[in-house]
C-alpha positions in Angstrom: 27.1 -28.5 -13.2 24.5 -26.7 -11.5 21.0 -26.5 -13.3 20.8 -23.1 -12.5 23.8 -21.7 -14.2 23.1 -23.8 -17.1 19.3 -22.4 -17.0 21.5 -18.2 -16.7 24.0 -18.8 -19.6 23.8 -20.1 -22.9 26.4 -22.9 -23.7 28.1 -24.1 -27.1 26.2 -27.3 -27.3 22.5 -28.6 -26.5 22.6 -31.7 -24.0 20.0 -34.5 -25.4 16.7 -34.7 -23.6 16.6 -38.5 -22.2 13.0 -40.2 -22.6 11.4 -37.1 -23.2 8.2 -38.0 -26.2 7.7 -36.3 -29.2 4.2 -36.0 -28.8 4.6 -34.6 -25.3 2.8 -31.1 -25.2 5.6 -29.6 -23.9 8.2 -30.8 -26.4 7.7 -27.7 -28.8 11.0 -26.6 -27.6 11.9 -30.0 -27.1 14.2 -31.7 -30.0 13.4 -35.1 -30.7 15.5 -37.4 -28.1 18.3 -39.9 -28.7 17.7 -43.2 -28.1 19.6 -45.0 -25.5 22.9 -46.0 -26.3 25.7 -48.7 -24.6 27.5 -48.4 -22.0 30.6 -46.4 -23.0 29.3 -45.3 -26.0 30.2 -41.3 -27.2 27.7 -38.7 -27.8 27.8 -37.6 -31.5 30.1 -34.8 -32.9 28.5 -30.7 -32.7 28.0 -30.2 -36.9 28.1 -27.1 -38.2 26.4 -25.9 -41.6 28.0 -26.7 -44.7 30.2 -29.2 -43.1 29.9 -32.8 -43.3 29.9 -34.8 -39.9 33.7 -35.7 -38.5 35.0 -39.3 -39.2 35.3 -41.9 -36.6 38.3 -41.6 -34.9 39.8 -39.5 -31.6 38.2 -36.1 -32.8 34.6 -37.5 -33.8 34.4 -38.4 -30.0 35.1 -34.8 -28.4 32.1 -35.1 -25.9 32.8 -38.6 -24.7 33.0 -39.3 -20.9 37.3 -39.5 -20.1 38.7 -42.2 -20.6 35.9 -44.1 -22.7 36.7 -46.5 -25.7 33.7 -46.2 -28.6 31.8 -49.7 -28.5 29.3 -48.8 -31.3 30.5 -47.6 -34.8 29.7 -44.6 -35.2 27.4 -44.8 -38.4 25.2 -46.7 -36.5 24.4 -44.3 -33.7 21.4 -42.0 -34.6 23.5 -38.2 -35.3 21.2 -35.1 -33.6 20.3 -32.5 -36.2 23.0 -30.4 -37.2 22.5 -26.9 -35.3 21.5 -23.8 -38.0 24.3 -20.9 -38.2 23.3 -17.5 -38.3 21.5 -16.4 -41.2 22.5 -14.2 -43.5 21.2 -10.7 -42.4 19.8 -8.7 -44.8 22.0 -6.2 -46.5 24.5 -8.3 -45.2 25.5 -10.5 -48.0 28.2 -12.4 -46.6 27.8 -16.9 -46.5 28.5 -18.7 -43.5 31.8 -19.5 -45.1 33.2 -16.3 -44.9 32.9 -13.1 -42.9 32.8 -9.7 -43.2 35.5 -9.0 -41.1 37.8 -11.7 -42.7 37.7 -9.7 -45.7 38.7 -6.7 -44.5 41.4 -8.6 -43.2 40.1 -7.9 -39.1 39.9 -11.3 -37.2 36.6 -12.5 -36.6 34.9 -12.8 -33.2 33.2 -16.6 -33.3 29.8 -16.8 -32.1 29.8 -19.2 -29.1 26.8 -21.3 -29.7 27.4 -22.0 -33.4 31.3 -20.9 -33.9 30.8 -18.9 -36.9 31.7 -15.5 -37.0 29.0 -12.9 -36.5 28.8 -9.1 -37.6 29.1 -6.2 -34.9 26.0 -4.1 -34.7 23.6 -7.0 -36.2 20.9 -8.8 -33.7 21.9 -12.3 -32.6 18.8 -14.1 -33.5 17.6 -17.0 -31.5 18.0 -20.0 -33.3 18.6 -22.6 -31.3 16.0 -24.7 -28.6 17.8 -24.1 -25.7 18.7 -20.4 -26.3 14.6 -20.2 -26.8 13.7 -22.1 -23.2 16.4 -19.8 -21.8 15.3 -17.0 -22.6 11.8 -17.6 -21.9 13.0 -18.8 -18.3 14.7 -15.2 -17.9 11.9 -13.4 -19.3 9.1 -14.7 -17.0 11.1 -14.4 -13.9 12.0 -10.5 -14.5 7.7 -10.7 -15.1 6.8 -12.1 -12.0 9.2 -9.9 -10.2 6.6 -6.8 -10.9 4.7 -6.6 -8.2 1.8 -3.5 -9.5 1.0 -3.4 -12.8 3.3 -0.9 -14.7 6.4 -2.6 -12.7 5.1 -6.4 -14.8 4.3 -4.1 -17.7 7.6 -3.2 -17.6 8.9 -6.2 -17.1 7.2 -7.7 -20.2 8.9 -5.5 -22.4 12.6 -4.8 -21.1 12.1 -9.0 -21.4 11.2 -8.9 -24.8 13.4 -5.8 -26.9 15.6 -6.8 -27.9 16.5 -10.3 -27.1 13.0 -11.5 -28.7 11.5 -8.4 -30.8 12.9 -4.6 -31.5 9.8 -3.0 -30.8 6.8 -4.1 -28.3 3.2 -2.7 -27.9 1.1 -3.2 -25.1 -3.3 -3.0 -25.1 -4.8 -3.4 -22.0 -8.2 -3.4 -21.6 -9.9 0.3 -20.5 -10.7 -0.1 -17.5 -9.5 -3.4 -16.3 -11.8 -5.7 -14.6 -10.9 -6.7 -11.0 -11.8 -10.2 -9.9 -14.9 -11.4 -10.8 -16.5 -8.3 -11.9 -18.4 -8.5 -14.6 -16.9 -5.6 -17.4 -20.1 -3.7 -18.5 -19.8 -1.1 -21.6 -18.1 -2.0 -24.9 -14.4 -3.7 -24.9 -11.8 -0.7 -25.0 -7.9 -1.0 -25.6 -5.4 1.6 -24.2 -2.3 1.4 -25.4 -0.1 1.4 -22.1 3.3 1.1 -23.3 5.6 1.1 -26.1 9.2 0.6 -25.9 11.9 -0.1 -28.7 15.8 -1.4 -28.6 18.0 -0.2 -25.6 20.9 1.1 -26.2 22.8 -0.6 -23.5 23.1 -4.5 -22.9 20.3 -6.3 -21.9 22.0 -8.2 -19.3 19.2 -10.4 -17.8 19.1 -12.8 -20.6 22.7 -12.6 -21.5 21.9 -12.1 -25.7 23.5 -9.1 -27.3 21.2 -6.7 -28.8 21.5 -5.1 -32.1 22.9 -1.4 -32.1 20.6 1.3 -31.4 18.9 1.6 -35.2 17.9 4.9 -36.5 14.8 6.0 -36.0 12.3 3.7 -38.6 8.6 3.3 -39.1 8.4 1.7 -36.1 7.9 5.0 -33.9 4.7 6.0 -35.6 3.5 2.3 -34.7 0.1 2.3 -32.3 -2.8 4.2 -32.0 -3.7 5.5 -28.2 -6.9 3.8 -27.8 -9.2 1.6 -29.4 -12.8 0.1 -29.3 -13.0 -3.5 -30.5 -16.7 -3.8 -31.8 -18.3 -7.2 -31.6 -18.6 -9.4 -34.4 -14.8 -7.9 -35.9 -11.8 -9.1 -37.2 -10.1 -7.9 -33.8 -12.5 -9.0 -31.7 -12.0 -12.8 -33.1 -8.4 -12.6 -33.2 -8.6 -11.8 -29.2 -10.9 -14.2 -28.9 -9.1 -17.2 -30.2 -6.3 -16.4 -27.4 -3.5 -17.7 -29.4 -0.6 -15.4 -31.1 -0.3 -15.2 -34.6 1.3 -13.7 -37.4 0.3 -10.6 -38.8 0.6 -11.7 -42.4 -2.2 -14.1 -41.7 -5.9 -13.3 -43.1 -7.3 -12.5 -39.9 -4.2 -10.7 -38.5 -4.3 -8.5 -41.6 -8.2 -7.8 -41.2 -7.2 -6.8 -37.5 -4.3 -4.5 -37.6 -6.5 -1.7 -39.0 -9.3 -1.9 -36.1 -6.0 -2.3 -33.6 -3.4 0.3 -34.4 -6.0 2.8 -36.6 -6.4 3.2 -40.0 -3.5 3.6 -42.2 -1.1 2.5 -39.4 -0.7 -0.9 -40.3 1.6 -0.3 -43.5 4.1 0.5 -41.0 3.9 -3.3 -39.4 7.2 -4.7 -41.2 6.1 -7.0 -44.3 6.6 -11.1 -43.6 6.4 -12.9 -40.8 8.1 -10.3 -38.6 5.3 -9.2 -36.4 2.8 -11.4 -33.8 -0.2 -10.3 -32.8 -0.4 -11.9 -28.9 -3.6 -12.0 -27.0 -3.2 -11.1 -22.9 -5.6 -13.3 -21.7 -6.2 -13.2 -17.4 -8.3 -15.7 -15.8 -11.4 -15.1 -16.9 -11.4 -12.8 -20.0 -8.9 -11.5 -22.6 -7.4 -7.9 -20.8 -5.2 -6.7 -23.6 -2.3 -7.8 -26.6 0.6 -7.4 -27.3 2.4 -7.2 -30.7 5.8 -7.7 -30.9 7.5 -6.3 -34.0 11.2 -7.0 -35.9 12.9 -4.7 -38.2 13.6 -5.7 -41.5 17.2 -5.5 -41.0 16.4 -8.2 -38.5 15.7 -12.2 -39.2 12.0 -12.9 -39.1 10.1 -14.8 -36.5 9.8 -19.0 -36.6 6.4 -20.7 -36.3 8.6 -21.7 -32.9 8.4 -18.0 -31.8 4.8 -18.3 -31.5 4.7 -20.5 -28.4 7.4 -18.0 -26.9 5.4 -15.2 -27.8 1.7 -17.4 -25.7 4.6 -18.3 -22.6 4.8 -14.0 -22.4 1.5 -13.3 -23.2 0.2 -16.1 -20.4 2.5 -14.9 -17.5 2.0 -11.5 -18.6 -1.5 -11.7 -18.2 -2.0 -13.5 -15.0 0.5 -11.2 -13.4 -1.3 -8.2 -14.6 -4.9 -9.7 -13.4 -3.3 -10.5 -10.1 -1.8 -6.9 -9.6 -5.3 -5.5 -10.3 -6.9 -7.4 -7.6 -3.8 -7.1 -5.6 -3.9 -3.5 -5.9 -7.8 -3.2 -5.2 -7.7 -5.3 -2.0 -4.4 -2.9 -1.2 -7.1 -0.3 -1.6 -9.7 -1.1 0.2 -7.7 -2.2 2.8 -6.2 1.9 3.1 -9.8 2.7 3.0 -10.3 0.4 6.2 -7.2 1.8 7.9 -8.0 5.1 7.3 -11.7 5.5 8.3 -11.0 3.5 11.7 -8.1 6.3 12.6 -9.4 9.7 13.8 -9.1 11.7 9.8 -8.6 15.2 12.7 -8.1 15.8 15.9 -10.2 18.2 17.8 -9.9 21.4 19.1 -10.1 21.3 22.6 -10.5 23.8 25.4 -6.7 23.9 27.1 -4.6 21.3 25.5 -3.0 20.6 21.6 -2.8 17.5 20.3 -0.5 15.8 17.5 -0.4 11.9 16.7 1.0 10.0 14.3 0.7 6.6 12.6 3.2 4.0 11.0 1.6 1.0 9.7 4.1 -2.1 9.8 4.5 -2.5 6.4 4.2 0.1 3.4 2.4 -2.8 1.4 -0.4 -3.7 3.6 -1.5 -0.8 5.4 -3.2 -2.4 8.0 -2.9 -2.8 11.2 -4.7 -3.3 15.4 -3.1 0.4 16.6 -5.6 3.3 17.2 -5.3 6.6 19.1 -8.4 8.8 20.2 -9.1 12.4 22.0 -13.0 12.5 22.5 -14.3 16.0 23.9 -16.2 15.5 27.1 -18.5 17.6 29.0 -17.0 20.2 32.0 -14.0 21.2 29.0 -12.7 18.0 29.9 -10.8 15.0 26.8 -10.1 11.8 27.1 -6.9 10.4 25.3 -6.5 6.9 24.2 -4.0 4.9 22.7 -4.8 1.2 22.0 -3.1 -1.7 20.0 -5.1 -5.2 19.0 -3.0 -8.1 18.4 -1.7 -8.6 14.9 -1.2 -6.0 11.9 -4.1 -7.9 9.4 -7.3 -6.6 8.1 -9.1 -8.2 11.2 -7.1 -6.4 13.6 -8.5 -3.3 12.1 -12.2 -4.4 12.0 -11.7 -5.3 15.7 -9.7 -2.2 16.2 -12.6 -0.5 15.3 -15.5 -1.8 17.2 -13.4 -1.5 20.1 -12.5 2.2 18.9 -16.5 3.0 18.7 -17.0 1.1 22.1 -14.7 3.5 23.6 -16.5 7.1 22.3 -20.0 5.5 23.7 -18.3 4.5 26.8 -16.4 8.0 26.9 -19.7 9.9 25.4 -21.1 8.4 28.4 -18.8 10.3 30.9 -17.4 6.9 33.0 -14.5 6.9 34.7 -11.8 6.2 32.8 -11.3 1.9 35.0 -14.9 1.6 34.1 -14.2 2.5 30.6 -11.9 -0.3 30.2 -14.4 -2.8 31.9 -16.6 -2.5 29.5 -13.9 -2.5 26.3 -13.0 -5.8 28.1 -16.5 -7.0 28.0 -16.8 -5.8 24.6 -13.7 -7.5 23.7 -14.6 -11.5 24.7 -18.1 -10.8 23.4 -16.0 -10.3 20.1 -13.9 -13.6 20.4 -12.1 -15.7 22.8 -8.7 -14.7 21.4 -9.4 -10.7 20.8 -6.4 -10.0 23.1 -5.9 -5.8 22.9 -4.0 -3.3 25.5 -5.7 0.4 26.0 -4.6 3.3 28.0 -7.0 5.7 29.0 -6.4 9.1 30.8 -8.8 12.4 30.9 -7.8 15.8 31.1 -9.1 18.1 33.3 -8.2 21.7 32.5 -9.1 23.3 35.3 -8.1 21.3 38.0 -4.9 20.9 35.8 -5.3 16.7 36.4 -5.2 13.8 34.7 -6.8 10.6 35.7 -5.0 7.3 33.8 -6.4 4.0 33.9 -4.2 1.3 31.8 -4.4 -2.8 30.4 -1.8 -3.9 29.3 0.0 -1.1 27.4 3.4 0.7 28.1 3.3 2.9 30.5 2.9 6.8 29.0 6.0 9.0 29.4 5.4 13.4 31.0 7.5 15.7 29.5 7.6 18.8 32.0 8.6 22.3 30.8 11.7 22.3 32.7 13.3 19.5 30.4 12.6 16.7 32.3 11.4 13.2 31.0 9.2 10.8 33.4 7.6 7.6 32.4 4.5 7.8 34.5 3.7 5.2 37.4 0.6 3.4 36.1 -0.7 0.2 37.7 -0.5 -2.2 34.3 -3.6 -4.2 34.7 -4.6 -7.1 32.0 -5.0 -6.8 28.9 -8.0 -6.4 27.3 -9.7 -9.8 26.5 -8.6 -11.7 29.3 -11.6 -11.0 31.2 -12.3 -11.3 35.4 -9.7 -8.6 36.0 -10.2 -5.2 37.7 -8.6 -1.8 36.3 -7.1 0.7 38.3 -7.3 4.4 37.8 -4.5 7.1 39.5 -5.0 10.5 39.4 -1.3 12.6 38.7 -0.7 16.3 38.4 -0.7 17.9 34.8 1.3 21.1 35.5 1.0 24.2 32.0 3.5 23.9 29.8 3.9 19.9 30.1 3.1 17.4 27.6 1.7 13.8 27.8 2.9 11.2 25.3 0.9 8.0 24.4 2.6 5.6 22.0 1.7 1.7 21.1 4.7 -0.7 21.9 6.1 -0.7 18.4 7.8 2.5 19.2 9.9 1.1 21.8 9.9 -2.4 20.8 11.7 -4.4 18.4 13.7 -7.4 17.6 16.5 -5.2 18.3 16.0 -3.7 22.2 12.7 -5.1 24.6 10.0 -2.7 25.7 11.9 -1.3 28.6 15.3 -0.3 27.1 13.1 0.9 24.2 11.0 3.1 26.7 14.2 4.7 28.3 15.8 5.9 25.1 12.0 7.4 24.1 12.4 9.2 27.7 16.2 10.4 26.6 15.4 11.4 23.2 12.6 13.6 24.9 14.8 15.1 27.5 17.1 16.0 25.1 14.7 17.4 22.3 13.6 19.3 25.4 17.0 20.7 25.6 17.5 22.4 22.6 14.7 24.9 22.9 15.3 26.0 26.8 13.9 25.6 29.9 10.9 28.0 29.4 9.9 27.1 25.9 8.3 23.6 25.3 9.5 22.2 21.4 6.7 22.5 19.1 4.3 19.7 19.4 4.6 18.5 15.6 8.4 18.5 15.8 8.5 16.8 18.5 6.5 14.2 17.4 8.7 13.7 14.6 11.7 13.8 16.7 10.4 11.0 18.8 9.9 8.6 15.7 13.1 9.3 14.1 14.8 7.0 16.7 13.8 4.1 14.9 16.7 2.8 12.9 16.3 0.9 9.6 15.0 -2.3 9.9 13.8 -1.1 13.7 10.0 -1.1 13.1 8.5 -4.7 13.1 4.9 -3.2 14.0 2.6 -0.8 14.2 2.6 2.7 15.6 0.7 5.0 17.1 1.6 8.1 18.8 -0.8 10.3 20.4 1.0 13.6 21.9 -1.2 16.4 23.9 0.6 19.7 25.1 -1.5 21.1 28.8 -2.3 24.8 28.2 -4.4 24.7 31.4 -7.2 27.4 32.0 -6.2 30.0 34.9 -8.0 30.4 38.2 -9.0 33.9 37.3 -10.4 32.7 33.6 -13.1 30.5 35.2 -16.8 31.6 37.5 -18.1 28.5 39.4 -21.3 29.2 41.6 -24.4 26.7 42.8 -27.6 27.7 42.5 -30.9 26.3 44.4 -33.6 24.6 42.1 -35.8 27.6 42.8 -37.9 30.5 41.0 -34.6 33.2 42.2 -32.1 30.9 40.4 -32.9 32.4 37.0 -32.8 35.9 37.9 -29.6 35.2 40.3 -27.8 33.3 37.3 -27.9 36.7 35.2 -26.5 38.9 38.1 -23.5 36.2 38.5 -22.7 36.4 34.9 -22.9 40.0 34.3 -20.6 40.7 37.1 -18.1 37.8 35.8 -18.2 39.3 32.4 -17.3 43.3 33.8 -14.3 41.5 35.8 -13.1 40.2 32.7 -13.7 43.4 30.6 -16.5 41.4 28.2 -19.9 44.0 28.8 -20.5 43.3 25.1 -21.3 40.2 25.2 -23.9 40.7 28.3 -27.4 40.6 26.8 -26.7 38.1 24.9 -25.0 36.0 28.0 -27.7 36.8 30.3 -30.5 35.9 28.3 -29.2 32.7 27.1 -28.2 31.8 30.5 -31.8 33.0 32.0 -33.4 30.1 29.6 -30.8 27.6 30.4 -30.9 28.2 33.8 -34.6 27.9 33.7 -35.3 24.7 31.8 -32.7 23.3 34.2 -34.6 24.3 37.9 -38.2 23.6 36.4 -37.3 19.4 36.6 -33.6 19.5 39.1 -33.9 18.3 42.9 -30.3 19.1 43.8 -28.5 22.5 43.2 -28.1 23.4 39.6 -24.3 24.2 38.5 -23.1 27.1 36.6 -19.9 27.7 35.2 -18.3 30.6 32.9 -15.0 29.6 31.0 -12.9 32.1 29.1 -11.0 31.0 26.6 -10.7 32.0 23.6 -14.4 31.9 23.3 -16.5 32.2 26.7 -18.2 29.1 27.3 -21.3 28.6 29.6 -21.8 24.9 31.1 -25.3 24.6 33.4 -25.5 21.4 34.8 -28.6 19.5 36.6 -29.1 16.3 37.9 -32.1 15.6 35.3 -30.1 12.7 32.5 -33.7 13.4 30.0 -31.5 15.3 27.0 -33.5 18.7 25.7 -35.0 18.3 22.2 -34.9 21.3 19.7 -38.7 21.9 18.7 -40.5 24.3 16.6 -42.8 26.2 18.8 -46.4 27.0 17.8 -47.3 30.3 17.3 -50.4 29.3 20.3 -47.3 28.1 22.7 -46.3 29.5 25.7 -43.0 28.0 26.1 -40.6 26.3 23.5 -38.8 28.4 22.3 -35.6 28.8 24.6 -33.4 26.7 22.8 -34.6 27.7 19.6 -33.0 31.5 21.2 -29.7 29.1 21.8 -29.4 27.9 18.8 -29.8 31.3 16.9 -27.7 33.1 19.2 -24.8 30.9 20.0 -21.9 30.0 18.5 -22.3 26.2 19.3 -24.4 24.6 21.7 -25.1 21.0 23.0 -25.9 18.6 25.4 -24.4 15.9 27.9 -25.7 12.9 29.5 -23.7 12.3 32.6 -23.9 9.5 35.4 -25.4 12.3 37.7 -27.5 13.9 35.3 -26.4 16.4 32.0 -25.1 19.3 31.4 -26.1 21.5 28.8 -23.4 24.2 27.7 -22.8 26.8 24.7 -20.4 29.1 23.5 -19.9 32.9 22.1 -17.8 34.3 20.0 -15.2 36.8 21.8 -15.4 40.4 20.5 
């Protein structure tokens, strides 16, 4: 038979346990072992209480192998212990010789492991070895099936009521310690659950529970928390570890400090209570105290060791959850600080992304996405993905995520960008393999310029309907070092939107990248569809749209999905002049922008725009040696960009009340809306922005 079906199911007899020592430590739930018999010789005859053992002959043989003669007498083999019946349940009042249901004249139902009859409604106690190392077998696997704590919590006590006890209380410690920390403050016990006897089957150990009984002192069982003091009856009882009996000395001195005072009259009298310590790996983290009715058989000194086998897998899973669900923690922590917590709000283009991680469990993973502001109105988008979905993908994930805002607050072009991440990369490790894509939107040249290494190409979704995955030159990934990037610079026409995705969107053990990147460009196209030709779908729907392709058991990795909708700015909303490095530009620069600010209907906001501009204009010609740029954007705030080819950043400083100068920022600063400054390759600009109306 196989060893797992006699592990699942109780059987009518206990098979002898060959060699096994009395003195093992093991053999508590061990009976002592036959000794070895001859060849051919039977096993002894199954006795039952009150009868005496079967005579030699044909029936006194019934477990012999087939077709085996005895060789040995049977007096002188050694008999095993004849098995226990059921007790006699209290207010039951009926011997082993004859049932309840015989004298009513109703036939009997045998009980299969003893073959006496048993009483409907009444618990089946465990009174046998085997039904003991069973049940602790089922018990500890439904434990370690929990994988947080309340889940091995649970487990604990659908395990226990009411195969093993009818009621169940379970302490932990407030709060619990996690790994090796040190618990500081005094040693506080929560009572976390409390559960009695089901009313349906408990099926995983295969016993029959009792009926469900009325409701008994057992309910007002268990205060809600406790404080074990030093020195107490409690605190020695959890500090011995082992389970005991509530009707011994110290038990009795530590039900008061445990359940309150006055609540441990309720305990059932006898040995039908155990007080079980939860000990973790370092330091007690709870007990336990399982509790029988008095309508039910009380506990055996045997139940104790079941009662330490619960306590000890209880406790290890629990300490093991807690770290588990710690590391979990900071490992979300990780995740989320490395992703982008908002997008920003840039001048002529909306942005959506999502993020999957590749398992709900560990949410960890090498997949980013980016859109960093840059100077002239302009964003750069990226979308990257580091090898592997671990807790080191993410750390490297992010250093190359902060590489890439230097490099981007820098204003490179977008190939020089990825040279760097790629130096950045093997300076991290030989095998930090990642891809990137990296595009920057101009607004109002309605461009984008994409470089790429490694990573799928991105797919433009015009305002017509139609779906294009965009021509990129691949390039290496990121790591592999010696390897120029290309950049290409497309058309991004109003209305269209740009979608960046990592390859676990169109990826899987199901489809390869390609056929996976034309069913994203389909699902698109036809998302498109359903809101016409001259309305784009909303961003955030779309976005969802796109990840609802994935089937079940479709996502093996991680993803990231970066979408950004091209608002453009118009022709007519933007004033673009050069001015010469000279003592005129000043005075010119406030003409230019008065005029641009009557042409777009915006005379309040002229003092304010001319004088700011005057003192921009003027830091930037006392230092320039080329013309000095100045550009007006209206949006929906009007934005003012003066670029030079000076790369020294200005410094706000407190003028002195003796200075001369000073104090034209300090104007900027009080005045506008925002304000700041950009180093560029050919020098800065410097730019700020006014509320409209």
């Amino acid at each position: 038979m196989d060893s797992t079906r006699v592990t699942e199911h109780p059987t009518s007899f206990d098979r002898p346990q060959t060699g096994a020592d009395p003195a093992d430590p093991r053999g508590a739930l061990l009976r002592t072992p036959v000794p070895p018999r001859a060849p051919g010789a039977a096993l002894p005859a199954q006795g039952r209480t009150g009868e005496p053992p079967p005579a030699s002959g044909a029936g006194a043989f019934e477990h012999s192998q087939p077709g085996a003669e005895p060789s040995v007498e049977p007096e002188a083999l050694r008999p095993r212990p004849a098995t226990e019946g059921v007790p006699v349940q209290p207010g039951g009042g009926t011997p082993s010789g004859a049932s309840a249901p015989e004298r009513r004249g109703a036939p009997a139902e045998p009980e299969r492991r003893t073959g006496q009859p048993t009483t409907p409604g009444r618990p089946t106690p465990m009174r046998r070895d085997g039904d003991r190392l069973r049940f602790v077998g089922a018990a500890t696997r439904r434990i370690a099936r929990g994988m947080d704590l309340d889940e091995i919590v649970m487990g604990l006590c659908r395990a226990t009521v009411p195969t093993f006890a009818d009621a169940i209380l379970v302490y932990l410690r407030e709060p619990l310690p996690v790994g090796d920390e040190r618990p500081t403050g005094p040693l506080v016990l929560r009572l976390r659950r409390t559960d009695r006897i089901p009313a349906e089957r408990d099926t995983e150990s295969g016993f029959t529970p009792a009926a469900q009984p009325e409701p008994s002192e057992l309910e007002s069982v268990g205060s809600e928390l406790c404080e074990v003091r030093p020195g107490s009856a409690l605190a020695e009882v959890l500090r011995g570890v082992r389970p005991v009996f509530t009707d011994s000395p110290a038990a009795l001195a530590a039900l008061p400090e445990l359940l309150g005072d006055g609540r441990e009259f309720a305990v059932p009298d006898g040995r039908r209570a155990i007080l079980a310590p939860l000990r973790g790996r370092r330091r007690v983290i709870g007990a336990a105290l399982f509790l029988r009715g008095p309508e039910r058989v009380a506990f055996e000194a045997d139940d104790l060791l079941v009662a330490a086998q619960l306590a000890t897998h209880s406790a290890l899973g629990i300490d093991k959850a807690v770290l588990y669900g710690r590391e979990a923690y900071i490992a979300d922590e990780l995740q989320r600080t490395m992703l982008p917590e908002n997008l920003p709000r840039c001048t002529g283009v909306r942005l959506a992304s999502r993020y999957l991680p590749a398992a709900e469990t560990a949410r960890v993973g090498g997949d980013w996405y980016d859109a960093i502001p840059l100077p002239g109105s302009r964003v750069a988008l990226v979308v990257g993905d580091v090898m592997g979905h671990s807790m080191t993908s993410a750390a490297i994930m992010g250093q190359l995520r902060t590489t890439a805002q230097t490099l981007a607050g820098l204003d490179l072009p977008p190939q020089e960008v990825l040279h760097h991440l790629d130096e950045q990369a093997q300076r991290l490790g030989t095998d930090r393999m990642a891809t990137c894509l990296y595009a920057v939107y101009d607004p109002v040249s309605h461009r984008i310029t994409v470089a790429n290494a490694g990573h799928p190409p991105p797919v433009l979704l015009h305002l017509g309907g139609r779906a294009e995955v965009l021509r990129v030159p691949a390039g290496a990934p990121i790591g592999v070092g010696g390897v120029d990037f290309e950049a290409v610079e497309l058309d991004a026409p109003a209305g269209a939107t740009l979608l960046l995705y990592t390859d676990g969107l169109v990826e899987s053990r199901l489809r390869d990248v390609w056929t996976g990147i034309e069913q994203l460009r389909e699902r698109l196209a036809a998302t498109a569809q359903l809101t016409g030709p001259d309305h784009p779908p909303p961003l955030e729907a779309l976005c969802d749209e796109v990840l609802d392709m994935l089937g079940p058991g479709d996502r093996d990795d991680d993803i990231a999905l970066l979408a950004a909708r091209f608002d453009g700015i118009a022709p007519s909303d933007v004033a673009y002049w050069f001015l010469e490095p000279d003592d005129t530009a000043p005075g010119r620069a406030r003409r230019l922008a008065r005029r641009a600010l009557a042409r777009w209907g915006m005379e309040d906001l002229t003092d304010s725009v001319e004088l700011l501009v005057s003192e921009v204009v003027t830091n930037a010609v006392r230092y320039a040696s080329r013309p000095v740029t100045l550009r007006l954007l209206r949006t929906d705030v009007l934005r003012c960009e003066v670029g030079d080819d000076v790369p020294q950043l200005p410094r706000l400083r407190q003028a002195r009340a003796t200075d001369e100068g000073g104090r034209g920022l300090y104007l900027v600063n009080r005045l506008a809306r925002r304000w700041g400054a950009t180093r560029l390759s050919t020098g800065k600009v410097v730019w700020f922005e006014l509320n409209r109306g």
